[in-house]
N, C-alpha and C positions, 0 to 999 in steps of 0.2 A: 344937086338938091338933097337935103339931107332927110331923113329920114321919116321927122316931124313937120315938116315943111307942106305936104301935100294938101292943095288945097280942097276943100268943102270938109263935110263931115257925111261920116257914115253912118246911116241908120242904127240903132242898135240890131235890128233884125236877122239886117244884112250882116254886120261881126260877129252875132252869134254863128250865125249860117256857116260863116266861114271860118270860124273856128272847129265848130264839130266834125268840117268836111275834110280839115287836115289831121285832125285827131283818130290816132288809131288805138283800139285797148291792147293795153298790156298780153304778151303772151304766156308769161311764167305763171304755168299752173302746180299748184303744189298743195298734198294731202296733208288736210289738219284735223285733231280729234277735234269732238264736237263741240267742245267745252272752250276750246280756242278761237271758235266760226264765228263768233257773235261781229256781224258791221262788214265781214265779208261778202266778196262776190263768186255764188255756186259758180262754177267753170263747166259743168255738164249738168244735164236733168238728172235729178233725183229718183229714183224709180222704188216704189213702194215694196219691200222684198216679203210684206205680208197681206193678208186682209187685216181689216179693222172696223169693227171686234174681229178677231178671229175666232167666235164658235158666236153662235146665235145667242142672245143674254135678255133677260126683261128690262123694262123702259119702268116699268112701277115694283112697288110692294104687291106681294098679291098671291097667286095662285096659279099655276100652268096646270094647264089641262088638255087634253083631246075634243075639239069643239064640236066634233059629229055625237060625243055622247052626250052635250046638254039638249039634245034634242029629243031625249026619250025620258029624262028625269033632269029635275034642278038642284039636287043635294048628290055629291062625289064623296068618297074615302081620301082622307089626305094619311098618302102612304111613305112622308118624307119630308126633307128639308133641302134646298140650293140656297147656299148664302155667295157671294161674291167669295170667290177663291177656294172654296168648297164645294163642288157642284153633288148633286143627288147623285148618286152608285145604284144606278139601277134604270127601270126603264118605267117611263108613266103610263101603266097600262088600262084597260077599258075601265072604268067605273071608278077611275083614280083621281087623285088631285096632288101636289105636290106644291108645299109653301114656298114662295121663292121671292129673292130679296131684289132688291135693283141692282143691275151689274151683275146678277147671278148666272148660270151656264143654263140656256134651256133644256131640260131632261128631256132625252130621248123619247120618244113618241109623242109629247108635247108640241103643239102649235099655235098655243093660245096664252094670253096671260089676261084676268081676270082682275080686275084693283080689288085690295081688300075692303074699301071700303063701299064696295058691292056686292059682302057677303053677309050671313050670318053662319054663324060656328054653333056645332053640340059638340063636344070633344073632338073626336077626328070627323066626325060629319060635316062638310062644309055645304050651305045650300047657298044657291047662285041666285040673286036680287035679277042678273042683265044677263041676257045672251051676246056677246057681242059678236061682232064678223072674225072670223076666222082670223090667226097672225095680229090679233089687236094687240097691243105693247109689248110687240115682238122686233128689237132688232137682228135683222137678217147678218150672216157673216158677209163682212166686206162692206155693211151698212155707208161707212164714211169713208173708210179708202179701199181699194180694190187692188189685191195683188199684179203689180204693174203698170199701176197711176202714174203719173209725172205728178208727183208731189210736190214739188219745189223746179220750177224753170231755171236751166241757165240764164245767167244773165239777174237772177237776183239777187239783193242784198239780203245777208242773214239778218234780222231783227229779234225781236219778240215775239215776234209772231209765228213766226218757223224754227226756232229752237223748241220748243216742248213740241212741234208737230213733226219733225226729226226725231228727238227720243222715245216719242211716243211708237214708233218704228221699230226702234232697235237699230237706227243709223248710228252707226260710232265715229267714222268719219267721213268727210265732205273734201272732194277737190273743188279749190277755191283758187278765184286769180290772185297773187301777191297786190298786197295795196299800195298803191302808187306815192313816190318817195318825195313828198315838198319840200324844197329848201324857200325862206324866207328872210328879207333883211330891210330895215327901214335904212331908209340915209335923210342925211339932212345936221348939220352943223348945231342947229339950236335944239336937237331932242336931247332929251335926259333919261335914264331909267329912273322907275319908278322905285321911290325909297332915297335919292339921291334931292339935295335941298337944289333949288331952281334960281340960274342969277340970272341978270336983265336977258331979255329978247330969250329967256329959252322956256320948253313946254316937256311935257312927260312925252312919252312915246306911249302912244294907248294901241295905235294901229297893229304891233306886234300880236298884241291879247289877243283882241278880237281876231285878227286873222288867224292863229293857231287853235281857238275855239274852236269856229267854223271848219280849218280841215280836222281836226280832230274828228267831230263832228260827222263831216264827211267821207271819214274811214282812213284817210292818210297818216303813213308816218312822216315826221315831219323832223325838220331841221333848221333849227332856228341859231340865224348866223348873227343877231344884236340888230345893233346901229351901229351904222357904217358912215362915217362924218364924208363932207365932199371933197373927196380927197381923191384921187385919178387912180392912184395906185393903188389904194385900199380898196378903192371899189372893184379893182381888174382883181385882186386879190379875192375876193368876196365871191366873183362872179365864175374863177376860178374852183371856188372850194365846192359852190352848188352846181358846177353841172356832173356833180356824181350825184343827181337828183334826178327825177323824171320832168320835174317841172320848178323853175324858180318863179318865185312873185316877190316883185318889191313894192315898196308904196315909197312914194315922194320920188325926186327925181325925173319925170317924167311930163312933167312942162316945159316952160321955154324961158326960165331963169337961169341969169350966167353963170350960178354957181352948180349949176342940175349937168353934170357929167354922166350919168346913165346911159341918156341916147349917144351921147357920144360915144364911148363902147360900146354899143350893139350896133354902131357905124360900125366899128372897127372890126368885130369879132361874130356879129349873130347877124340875122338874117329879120327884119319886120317885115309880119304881114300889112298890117295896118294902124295907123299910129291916130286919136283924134277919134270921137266917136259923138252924134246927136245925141248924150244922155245928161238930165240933169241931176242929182249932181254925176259927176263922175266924166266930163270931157275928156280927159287929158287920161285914156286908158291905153297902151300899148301891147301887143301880141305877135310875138315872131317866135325866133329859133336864137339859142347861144350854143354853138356846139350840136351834142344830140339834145340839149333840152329844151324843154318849150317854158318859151318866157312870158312871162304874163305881168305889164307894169300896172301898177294903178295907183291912181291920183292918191298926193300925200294927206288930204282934208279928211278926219274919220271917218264922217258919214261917204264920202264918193267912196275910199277902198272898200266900207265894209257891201255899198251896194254892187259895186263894180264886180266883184268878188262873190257876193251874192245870185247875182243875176247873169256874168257870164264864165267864171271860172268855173261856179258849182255843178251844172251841167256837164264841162270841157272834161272833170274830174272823174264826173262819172259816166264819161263816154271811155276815157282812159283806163279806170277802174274793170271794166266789161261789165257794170251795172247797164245792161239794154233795159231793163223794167222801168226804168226809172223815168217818172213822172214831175215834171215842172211843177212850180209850185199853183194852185189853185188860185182860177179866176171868176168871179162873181160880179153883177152889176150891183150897187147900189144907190141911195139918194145922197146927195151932198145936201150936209144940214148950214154948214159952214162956207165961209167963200174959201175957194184955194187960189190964189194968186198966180198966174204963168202969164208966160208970153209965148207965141208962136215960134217954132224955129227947131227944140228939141222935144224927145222922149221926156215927160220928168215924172222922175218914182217920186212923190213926197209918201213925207209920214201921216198917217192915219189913224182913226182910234173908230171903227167900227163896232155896231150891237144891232139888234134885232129889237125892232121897236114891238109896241104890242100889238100890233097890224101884221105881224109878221114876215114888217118887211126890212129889208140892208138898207141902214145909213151908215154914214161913215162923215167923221168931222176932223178937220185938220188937228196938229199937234201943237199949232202954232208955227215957233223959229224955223224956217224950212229952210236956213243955213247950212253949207256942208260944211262946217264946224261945230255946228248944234247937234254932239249926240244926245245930248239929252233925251232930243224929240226920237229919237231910237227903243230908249229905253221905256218911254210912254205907249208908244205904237203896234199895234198888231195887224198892222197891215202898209200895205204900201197902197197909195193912191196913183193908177197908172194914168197919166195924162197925157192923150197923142200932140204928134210931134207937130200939129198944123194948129193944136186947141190954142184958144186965147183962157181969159179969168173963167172961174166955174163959179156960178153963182148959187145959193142954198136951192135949193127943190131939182136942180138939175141932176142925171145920171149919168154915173161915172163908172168905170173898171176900178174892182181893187182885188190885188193878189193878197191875199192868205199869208201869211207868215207858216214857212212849211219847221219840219221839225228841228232844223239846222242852228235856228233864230228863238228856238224854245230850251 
C-alpha cells in the first residue's frame, strides 16, 4: 500500500498533535550582538545585570523634600537643582527644598517629591499648597526591574518588544538558538515564473511568494529551489539539494494525479507520518522525514498551501525554532451575519471579514469565493472562520469560532 493510500482522514488536531510530538528544537546555540537578535529565539533566560532605575529619580516636575519637615511649616528653602543627568551635589537637608526635573536623581536626604504645580514661589522660598504621603512621585531603585529578574525567558522570540527592554540593560549580547534552515520548491509542469508571458493550460507560480513571506516571517532562513517540472529526476535532484535544510515544504505534487511523482519518492527515499488530513481547504497535506529532514507537502491550490502552512507548519517551526513561548493564533466567538456554506465531514477554515458592531459585539461575514483557488478571498479577510468537522451550513445570527489573523498574515 503506498503511502497516500491510507484509508479515512485525520483530524486536523490529531496531525498537529503529531507533528509537534516528533518535532524537536534545534540545538545550536550561538552568541549574537544585540543589533543582530531581532526574530530570534533566547536559548537561556536573560538575567537583569542591574536595577532599573538604578538610583531612586522623580516621576514629576517639582520639588524633593524631607516630608517630616512639612509638618512644622509649609514654605522650605530651595537650596539647588536635579535635572536628569545632572543630579544635585549635596545633600537635601532640614528646612530645604531642591528643584528637580522628571528622570532626575533623588538628592540624598530627600523622600518626597512635591508637583510644582502645588506650590507657590518667592524667590528660593517655596510654600507647599499639599502635604502629600511620604515617597509620593518617588521611583524607588529597581522600581521596574530588579537586579536578577528573568527579563526575557528562554524559549522567546526577540521582537520589538524586547529589544529596547534588553538595551535598556546594557545587554550587548544574547545566546540565541540558530534559526531553522527551509528549503522550498513548487513542482507542477504548467507553472511559470512570474514576469515570463503564460501559453495555454499554464498559471504563475504564486505559492512560492507567499510561502517565503510567511517563513521569513516566522524567522527562517530559507531556500528557495524554483519550479521543479514533473520530471522523476529533477525532482530526486531537488529533494536531494534540500535535505541540507532542516525542513523542506513543497506545494503541488501531493495528490493522486498521474503526473504528481512526489510521493513517489518519499516511497522511495523518506519515511511519511501521515498523508490526507479532515481540512478544508487543504486535504491533500503530507508530513514525514526525507533523509534528516522533515518534510512537509502541501496541497498545490493557494489558498490550501498558504492555510496548511499557516495552521500546521507555523507552530512545527516554532517548536523546532526553541520558540516554547509561542502562542497559536487567537480564538474568539462571534455572530455570523452571513451564511457560510459547508458540509459535514471536514475542519473548514474559510475566509472571513470580522468587526465590532456598536453592541460591542464579534460578527464576522464571509468573503464570499471560499474556493481554494480564490486567493483573493485571502487578501480581503482578517480572519479565518473555524467551522467543526461534524457542522452542517451556518446560518446569519448563529455563533461561530474565528481565529485572528496573527502577526505572520499581517
Amino acid at each position: 500500500m503506498g503511502c497516500c493510500d491510507a484509508p479515512g482522514l485525520m483530524p486536523v488536531e490529531t496531525a498537529l498533535a503529531k507533528i509537534l510530538a516528533e518535532v524537536k528544537p534545534l540545538e545550536t546555540v550561538n552568541t549574537v550582538s544585540l543589533s543582530e537578535a531581532m526574530g530570534l529565539v533566547i536559548a537561556e533566560d536573560v538575567l537583569s545585570p542591574i536595577n532599573v532605575p538604578p538610583f531612586a529619580n522623580s516621576a514629576m516636575d517639582g520639588y524633593a523634600l524631607r516630608r517630616e519637615d512639612l509638618e512644622n511649616t509649609d514654605t522650605l528653602i530651595m537650596a539647588g537643582k536635579s535635572f536628569a543627568g545632572i543630579p544635585f551635589d549635596g545633600r537635601c537637608e532640614q528646612g530645604q527644598c531642591i528643584r528637580i526635573m522628571t528622570g532626575a536623581q533623588l538628592p540624598e536626604g530627600a523622600d518626597t517629591i512635591v508637583m510644582q504645580e502645588e506650590t507657590e514661589t518667592d524667590g528660593d522660598n517655596i510654600r507647599f499648597l499639599t502635604k502629600p504621603p511620604a515617597g509620593d512621585h518617588v521611583r524607588p531603585i529597581g522600581d521596574d526591574v530588579r537586579l536578577g529578574d528573568v527579563v526575557v525567558a528562554k524559549g522567546t522570540r526577540i521582537t520589538a518588544r524586547e529589544m529596547p527592554l534588553l538595551a535598556s540593560l546594557g545587554v550587548a549580547t544574547v545566546k540565541t538558538y540558530r534559526r531553522p534552515i527551509v528549503a522550498f520548491f513548487s513542482t507542477g509542469d504548467e507553472l511559470r515564473s512570474v514576469g515570463e508571458p503564460l501559453e495555454a493550460g499554464q498559471i504563475y507560480d504564486s505559492n512560492r511568494y507567499g510561502i517565503r513571506a510567511l517563513l521569513e516571517k516566522f524567522g527562517c532562513d530559507v531556500m528557495d529551489l524554483g519550479i521543479i517540472p514533473d520530471n522523476p529526476e529533477k525532482l530526486r535532484e531537488a529533494f536531494n539539494k534540500a535535505t541540507k535544510a532542516d525542513v523542506l515544504i513543497t506545494s503541488g505534487g501531493v495528490s493522486v494525479g498521474e503526473a504528481d511523482y512526489t510521493k513517489d519518492i518519499l516511497d522511495e527515499q523518506g519515511e511519511i507520518g501521515f498523508w490526507k488530513i479532515a481540512m478544508k481547504p487543504g486535504k491533500p497535506f503530507a508530513f514525514g522525514t526525507i533523509k534528516n529532514t522533515w518534510f512537509c507537502g502541501l496541497p498545490g491550490n493557494p489558498v490550501s498551501a498558504m492555510l496548511t502552512l499557516y495552521q500546521l507548519v507555523q507552530p512545527m517551526l516554532a517548536k523546532l525554532a526553541g520558540h516554547s513561548q509561542y502562542q497559536p493564533p487567537q480564538r474568539v466567538k462571534a455572530k455570523a451575519t452571513t451564511v457560510f456554506k459547508k458540509r459535514p465531514g471536514r475542519t473548514d477554515f474559510q475566509r472571513g471579514i470580522y468587526q465590532i458592531n456598536a453592541d460591542g459585539q464579534v460578527e464576522v461575514a464571509t468573503t464570499g469565493n471560499q474556493g481554494s483557488g480564490a486567493f483573493s478571498s485571502m487578501h480581503q479577510a482578517n480572519c479565518f472562520v473555524v467551522l467543526e468537522k461534524d457542522r452542517g451550513r451556518v446560518m446569519p445570527g448563529e455563533e461561530v469560532t474565528i481565529e485572528l489573523f496573527n502577526h505572520t498574515l499581517y
